[in-house]
N, CA and C atoms as an extended XYZ file, in Angstrom:
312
Properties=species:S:1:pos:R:3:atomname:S:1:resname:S:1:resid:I:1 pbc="F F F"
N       -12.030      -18.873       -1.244 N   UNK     1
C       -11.654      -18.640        0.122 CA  UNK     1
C       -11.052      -17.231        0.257 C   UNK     1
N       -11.266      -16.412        1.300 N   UNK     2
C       -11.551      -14.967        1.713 CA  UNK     2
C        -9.968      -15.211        2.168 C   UNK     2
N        -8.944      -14.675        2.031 N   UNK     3
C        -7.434      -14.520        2.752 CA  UNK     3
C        -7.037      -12.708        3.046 C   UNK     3
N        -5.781      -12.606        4.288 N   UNK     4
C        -6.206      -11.794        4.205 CA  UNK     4
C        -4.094      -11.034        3.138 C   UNK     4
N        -4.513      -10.044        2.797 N   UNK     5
C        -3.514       -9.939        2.552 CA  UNK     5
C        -1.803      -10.395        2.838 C   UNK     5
N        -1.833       -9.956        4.418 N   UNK     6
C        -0.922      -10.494        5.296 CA  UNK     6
C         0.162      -11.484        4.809 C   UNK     6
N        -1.442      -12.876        4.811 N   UNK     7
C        -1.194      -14.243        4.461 CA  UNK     7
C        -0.384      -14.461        3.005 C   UNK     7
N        -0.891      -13.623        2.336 N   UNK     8
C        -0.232      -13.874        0.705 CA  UNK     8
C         0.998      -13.945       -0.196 C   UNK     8
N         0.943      -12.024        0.304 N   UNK     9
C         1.924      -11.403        0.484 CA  UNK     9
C         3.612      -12.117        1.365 C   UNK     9
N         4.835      -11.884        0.736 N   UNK    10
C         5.714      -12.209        1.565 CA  UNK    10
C         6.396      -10.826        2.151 C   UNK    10
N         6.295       -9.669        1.309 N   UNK    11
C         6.784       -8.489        1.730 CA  UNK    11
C         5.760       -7.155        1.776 C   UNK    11
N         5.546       -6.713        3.157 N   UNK    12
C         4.405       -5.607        2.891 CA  UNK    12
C         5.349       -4.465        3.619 C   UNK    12
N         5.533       -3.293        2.983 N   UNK    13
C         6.589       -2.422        3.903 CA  UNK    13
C         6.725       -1.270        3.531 C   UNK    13
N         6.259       -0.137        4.498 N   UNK    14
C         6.378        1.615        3.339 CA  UNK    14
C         7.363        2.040        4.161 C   UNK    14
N         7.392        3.636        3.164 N   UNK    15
C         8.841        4.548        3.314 CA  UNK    15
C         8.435        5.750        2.826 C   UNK    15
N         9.219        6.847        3.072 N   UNK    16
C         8.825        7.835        2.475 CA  UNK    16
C         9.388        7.950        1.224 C   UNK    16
N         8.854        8.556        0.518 N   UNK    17
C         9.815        8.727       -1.221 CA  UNK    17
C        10.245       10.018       -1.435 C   UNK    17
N         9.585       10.995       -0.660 N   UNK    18
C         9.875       12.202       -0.372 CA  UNK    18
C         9.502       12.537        0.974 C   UNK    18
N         9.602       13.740        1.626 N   UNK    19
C         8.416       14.327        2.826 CA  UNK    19
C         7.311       14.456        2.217 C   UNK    19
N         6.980       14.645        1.107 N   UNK    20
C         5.900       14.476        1.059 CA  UNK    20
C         5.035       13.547        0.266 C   UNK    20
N         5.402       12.392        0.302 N   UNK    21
C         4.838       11.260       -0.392 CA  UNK    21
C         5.221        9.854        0.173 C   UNK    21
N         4.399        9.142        0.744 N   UNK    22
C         4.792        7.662        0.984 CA  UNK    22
C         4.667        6.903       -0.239 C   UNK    22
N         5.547        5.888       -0.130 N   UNK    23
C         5.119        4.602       -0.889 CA  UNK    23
C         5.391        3.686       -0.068 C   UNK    23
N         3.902        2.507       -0.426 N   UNK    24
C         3.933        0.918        0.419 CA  UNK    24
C         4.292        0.114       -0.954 C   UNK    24
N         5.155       -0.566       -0.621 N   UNK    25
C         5.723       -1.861       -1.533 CA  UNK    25
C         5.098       -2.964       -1.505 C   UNK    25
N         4.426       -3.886       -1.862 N   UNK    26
C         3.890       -5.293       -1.788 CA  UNK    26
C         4.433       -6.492       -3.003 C   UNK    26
N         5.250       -7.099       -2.242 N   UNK    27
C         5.917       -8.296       -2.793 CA  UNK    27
C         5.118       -9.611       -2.773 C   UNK    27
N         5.106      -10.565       -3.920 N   UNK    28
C         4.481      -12.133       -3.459 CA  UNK    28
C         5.803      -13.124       -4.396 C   UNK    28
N         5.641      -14.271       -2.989 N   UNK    29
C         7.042      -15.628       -3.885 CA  UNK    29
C         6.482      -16.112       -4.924 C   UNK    29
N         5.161      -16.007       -5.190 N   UNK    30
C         4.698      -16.351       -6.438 CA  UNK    30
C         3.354      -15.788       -7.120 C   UNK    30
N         3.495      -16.459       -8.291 N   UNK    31
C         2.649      -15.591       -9.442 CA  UNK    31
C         1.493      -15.714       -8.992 C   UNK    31
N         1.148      -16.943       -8.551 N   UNK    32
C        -0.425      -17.566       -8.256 CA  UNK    32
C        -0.939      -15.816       -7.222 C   UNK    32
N        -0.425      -16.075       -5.986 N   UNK    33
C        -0.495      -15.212       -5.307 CA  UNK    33
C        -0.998      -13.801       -5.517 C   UNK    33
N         0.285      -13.212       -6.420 N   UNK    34
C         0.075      -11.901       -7.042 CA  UNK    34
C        -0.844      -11.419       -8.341 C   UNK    34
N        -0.911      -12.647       -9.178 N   UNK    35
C        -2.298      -12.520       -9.729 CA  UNK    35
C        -3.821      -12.325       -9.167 C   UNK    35
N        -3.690      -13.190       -8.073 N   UNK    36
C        -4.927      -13.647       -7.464 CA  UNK    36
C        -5.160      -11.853       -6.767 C   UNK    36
N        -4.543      -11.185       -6.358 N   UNK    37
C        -4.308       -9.416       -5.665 CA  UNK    37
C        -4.615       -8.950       -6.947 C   UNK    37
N        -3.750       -8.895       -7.963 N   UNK    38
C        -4.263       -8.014       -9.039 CA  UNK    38
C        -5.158       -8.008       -9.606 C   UNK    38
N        -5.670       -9.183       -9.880 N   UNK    39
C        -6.829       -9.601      -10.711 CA  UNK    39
C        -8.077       -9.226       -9.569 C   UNK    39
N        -7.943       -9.071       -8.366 N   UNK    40
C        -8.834       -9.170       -7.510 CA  UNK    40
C       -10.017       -7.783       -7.517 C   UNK    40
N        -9.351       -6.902       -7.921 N   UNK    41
C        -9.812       -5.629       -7.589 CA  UNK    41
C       -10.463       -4.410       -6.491 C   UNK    41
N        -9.358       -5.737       -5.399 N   UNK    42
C        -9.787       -4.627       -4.701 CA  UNK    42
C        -8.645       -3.160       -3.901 C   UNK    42
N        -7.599       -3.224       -4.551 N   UNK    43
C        -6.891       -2.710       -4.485 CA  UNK    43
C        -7.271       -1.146       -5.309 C   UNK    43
N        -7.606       -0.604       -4.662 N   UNK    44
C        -8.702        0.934       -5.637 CA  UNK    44
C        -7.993        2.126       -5.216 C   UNK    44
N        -8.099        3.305       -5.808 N   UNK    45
C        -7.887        4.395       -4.607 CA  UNK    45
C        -9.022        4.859       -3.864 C   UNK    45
N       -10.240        4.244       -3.898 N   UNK    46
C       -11.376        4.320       -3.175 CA  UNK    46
C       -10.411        3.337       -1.766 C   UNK    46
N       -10.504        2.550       -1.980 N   UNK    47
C       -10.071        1.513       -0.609 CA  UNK    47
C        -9.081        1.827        0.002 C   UNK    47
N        -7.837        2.377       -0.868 N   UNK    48
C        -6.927        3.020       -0.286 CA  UNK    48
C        -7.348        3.960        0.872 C   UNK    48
N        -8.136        4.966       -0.001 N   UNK    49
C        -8.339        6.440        0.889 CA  UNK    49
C        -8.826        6.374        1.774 C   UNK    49
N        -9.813        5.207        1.664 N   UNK    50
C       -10.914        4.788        3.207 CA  UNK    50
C        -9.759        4.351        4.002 C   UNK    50
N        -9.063        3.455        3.989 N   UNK    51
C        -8.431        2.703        4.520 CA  UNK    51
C        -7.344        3.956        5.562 C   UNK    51
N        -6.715        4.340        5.003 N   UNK    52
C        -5.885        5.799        5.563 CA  UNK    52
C        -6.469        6.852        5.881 C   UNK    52
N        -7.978        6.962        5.421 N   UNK    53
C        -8.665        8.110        5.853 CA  UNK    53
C        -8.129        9.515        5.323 C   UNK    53
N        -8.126        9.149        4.181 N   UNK    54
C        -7.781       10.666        3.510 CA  UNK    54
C        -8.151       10.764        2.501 C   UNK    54
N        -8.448       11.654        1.639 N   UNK    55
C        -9.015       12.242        0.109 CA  UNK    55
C        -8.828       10.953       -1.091 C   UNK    55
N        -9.407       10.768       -1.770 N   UNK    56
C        -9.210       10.229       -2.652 CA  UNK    56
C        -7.965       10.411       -3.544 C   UNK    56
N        -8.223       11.677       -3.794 N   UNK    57
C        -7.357       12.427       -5.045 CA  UNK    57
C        -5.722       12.612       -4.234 C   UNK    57
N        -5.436       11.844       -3.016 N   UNK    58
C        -4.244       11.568       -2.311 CA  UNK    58
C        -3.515       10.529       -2.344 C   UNK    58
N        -4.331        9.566       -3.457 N   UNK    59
C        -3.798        8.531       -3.501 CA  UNK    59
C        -3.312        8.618       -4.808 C   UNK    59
N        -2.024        8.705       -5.170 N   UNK    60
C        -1.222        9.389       -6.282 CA  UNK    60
C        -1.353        8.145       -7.334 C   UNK    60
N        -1.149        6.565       -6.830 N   UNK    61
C        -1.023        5.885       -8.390 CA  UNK    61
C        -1.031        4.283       -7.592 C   UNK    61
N        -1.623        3.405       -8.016 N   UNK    62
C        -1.354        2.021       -7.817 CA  UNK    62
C        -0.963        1.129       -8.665 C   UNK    62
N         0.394        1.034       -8.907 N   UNK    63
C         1.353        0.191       -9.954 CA  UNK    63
C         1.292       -1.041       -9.768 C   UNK    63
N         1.209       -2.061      -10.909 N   UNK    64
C         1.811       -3.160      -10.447 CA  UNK    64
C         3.004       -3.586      -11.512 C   UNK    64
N         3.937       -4.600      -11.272 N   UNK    65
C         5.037       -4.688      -11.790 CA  UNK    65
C         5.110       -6.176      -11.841 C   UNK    65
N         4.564       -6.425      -12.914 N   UNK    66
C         4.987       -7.776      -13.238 CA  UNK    66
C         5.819       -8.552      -13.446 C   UNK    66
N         6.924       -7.802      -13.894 N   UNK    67
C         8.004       -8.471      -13.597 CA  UNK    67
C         8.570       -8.931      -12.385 C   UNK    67
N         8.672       -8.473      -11.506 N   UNK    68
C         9.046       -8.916       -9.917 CA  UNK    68
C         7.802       -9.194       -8.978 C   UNK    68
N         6.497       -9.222       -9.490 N   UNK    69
C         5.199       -9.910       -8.917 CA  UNK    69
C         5.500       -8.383       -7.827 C   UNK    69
N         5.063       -7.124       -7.942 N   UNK    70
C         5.082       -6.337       -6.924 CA  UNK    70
C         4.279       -5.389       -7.221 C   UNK    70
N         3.838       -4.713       -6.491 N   UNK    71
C         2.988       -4.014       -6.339 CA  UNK    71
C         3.602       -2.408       -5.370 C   UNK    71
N         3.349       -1.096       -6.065 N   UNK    72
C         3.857        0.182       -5.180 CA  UNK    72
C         2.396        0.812       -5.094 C   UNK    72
N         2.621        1.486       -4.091 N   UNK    73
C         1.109        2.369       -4.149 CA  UNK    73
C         1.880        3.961       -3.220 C   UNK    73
N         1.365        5.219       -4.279 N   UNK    74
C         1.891        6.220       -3.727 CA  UNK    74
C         1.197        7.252       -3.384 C   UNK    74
N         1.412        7.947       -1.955 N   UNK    75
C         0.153        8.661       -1.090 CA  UNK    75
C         0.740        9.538       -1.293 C   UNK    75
N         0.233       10.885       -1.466 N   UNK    76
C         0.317       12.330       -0.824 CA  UNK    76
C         0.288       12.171        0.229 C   UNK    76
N         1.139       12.582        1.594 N   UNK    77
C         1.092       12.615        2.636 CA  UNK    77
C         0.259       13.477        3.719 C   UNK    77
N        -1.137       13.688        4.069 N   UNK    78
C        -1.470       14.948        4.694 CA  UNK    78
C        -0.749       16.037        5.562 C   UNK    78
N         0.453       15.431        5.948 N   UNK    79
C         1.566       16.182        6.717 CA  UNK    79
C         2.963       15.887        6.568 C   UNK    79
N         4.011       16.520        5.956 N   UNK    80
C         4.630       16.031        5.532 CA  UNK    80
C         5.916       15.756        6.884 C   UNK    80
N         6.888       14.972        6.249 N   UNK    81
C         7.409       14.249        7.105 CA  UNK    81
C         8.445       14.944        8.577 C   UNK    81
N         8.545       16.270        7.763 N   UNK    82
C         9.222       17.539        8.611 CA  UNK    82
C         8.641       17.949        9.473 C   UNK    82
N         7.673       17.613        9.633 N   UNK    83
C         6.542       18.538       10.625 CA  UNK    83
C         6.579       18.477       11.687 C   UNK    83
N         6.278       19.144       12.771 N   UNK    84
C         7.047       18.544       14.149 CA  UNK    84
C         5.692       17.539       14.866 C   UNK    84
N         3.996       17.983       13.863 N   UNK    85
C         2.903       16.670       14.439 CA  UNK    85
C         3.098       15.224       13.576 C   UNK    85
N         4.231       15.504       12.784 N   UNK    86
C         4.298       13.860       12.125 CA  UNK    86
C         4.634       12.726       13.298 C   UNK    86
N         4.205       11.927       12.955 N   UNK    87
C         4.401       11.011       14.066 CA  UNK    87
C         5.861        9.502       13.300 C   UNK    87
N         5.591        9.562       12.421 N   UNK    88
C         6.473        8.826       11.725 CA  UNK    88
C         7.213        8.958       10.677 C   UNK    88
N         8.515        9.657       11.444 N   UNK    89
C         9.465       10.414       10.271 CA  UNK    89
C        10.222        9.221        9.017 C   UNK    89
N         9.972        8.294        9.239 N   UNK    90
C        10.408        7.263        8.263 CA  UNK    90
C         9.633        7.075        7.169 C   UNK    90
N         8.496        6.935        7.938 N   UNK    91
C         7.109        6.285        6.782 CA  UNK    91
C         7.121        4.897        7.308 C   UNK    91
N         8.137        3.994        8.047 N   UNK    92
C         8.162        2.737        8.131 CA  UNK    92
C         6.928        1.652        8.554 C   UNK    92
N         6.115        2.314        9.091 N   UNK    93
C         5.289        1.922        9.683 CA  UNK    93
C         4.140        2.093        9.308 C   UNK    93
N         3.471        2.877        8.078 N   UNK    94
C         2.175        2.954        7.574 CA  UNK    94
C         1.792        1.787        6.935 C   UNK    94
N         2.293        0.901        6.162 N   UNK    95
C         2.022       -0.092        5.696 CA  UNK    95
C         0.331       -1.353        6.555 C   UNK    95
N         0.348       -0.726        8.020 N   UNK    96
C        -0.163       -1.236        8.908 CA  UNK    96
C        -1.840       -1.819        8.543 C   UNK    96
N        -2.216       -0.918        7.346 N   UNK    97
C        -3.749       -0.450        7.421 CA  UNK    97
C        -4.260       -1.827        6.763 C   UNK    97
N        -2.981       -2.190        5.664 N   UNK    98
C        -3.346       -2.835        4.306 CA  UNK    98
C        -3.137       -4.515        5.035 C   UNK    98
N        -2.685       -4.844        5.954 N   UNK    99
C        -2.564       -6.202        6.528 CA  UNK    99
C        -3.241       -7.089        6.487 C   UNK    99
N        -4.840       -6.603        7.067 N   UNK   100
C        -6.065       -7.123        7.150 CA  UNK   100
C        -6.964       -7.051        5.792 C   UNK   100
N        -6.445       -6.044        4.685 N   UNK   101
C        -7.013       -6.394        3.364 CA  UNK   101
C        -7.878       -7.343        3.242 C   UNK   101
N        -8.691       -7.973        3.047 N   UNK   102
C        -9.338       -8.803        2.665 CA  UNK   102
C        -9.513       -9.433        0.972 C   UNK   102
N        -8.604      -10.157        0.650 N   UNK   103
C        -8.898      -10.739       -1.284 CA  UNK   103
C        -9.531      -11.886       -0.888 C   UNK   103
N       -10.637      -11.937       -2.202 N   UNK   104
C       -11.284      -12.778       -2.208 CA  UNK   104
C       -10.413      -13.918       -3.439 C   UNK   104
């Protein structure tokens, strides 16, 4: 059964780590869950980059952390957060793209 991230996930939420780098956090209450994402493969920096619409080589690293079932993923930002066309000086709100994810 096709789920979509959203559903899985209990914590999906980015920030900036610098101006010029986001990171999105992805938390699950359990292992089943966060295996079923990792093992899944579709978490790429191909999917990333489509997904945000930016370079490949912008998608800095996709960690996962087994110990706390979590997952970081860290962007080069195309504009960094100072800029006066940034639209979201937090980062709080990029997380948006990855919702609808689709794991199989």
């Amino acid at each position: 059964m096709i789920m979509r991230l959203a559903e899985i996930a209990s914590i999906i939420r980015s920030k900036n780590a610098s101006p010029f780098i986001l990171t999105i956090d992805i938390f699950f209450d359990n292992k089943e869950n966060y295996e079923k994402v990792k093992n899944s493969g579709v978490l790429t920096k191909r999917r990333i980059a489509d997904l945000y619409k930016i370079p490949e080589d912008y998608v800095l690293g996709i960690y996962y952390v087994d110990l706390v079932m979590g997952i970081k993923i860290s962007i080069l930002k195309p504009v960094p957060s100072d800029e006066i066309d940034y639209s979201d000086v937090y980062g709080c709100q990029q997380h948006v793209p990855l919702l609808d994810l689709e794991i199989p």
